[in-house]
C-alpha positions, 0 to 999 in steps of 0.5 A, spaced: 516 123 241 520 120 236 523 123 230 523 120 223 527 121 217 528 120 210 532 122 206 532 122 197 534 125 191 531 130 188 535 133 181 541 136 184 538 136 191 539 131 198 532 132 201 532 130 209 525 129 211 523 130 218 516 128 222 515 129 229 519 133 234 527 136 232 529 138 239 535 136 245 533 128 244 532 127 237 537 132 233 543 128 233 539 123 228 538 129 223 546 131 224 547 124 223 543 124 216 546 131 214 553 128 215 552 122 211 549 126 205 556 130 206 560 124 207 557 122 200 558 128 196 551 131 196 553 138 197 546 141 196 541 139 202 535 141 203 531 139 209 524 138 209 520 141 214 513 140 213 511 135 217 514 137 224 511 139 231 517 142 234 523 145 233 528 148 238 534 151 238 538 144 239 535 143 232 536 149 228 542 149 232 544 142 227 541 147 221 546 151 222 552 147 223 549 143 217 549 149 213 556 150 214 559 143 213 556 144 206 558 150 205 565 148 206 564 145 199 561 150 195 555 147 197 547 150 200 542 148 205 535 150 203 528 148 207 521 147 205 516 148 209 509 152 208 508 151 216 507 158 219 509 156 226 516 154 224 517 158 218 515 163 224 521 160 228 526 162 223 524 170 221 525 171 228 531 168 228 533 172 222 535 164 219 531 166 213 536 171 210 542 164 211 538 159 209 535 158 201 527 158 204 523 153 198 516 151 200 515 144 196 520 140 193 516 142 186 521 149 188 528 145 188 526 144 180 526 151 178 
């Protein structure tokens, strides 16, 4: 499976769109579109989860390390999503305590 991305600005926010499966194969695309967004001086990145079959640690791996490169500029990641079984993934994990948790777009006005 291929994974596809977008990207677009919402307020302050980068939103990184993904559907299809983030894993070993398909991650380095999403690091990619992160760095892009750093490299353009958008700080505050949110990644948009709700479309996506499948996550692994490679994935989460590349959140992670996105989260730090914003963080490097006093910025934030956040991720939408509404999908129990990836939300599942990251309280798990414990990423939910790391990352700003939102579950739509509307949440990155307030």
């Amino acid at each position: 499976m291929e994974l596809e991305v977008s990207t677009r600005d919402v307020g302050e926010y980068t939103v990184i769109k993904l559907k299809g499966e983030v894993d070993i194969y398909t991650a380095p695309s999403l690091r990619e579109t992160i760095v892009d967004s750093v490299e353009r001086g958008r700080y505050k990145v949110a990644v948009d989860l709700d479309e996506v079959d499948f996550l692994d640690s490679t994935g989460l791996g590349v959140l992670v390390g996105g989260l730090k490169r914003v963080k490097q500029h006093d910025g934030e990641m956040g991720i939408i999503c509404k999908q129990e079984n990836i939300l599942r993934i990251f309280r798990i994990t414990g990423l939910t305590k790391i990352f700003k948790m939102f579950k739509s777009t509307e949440d990155l006005r307030d």
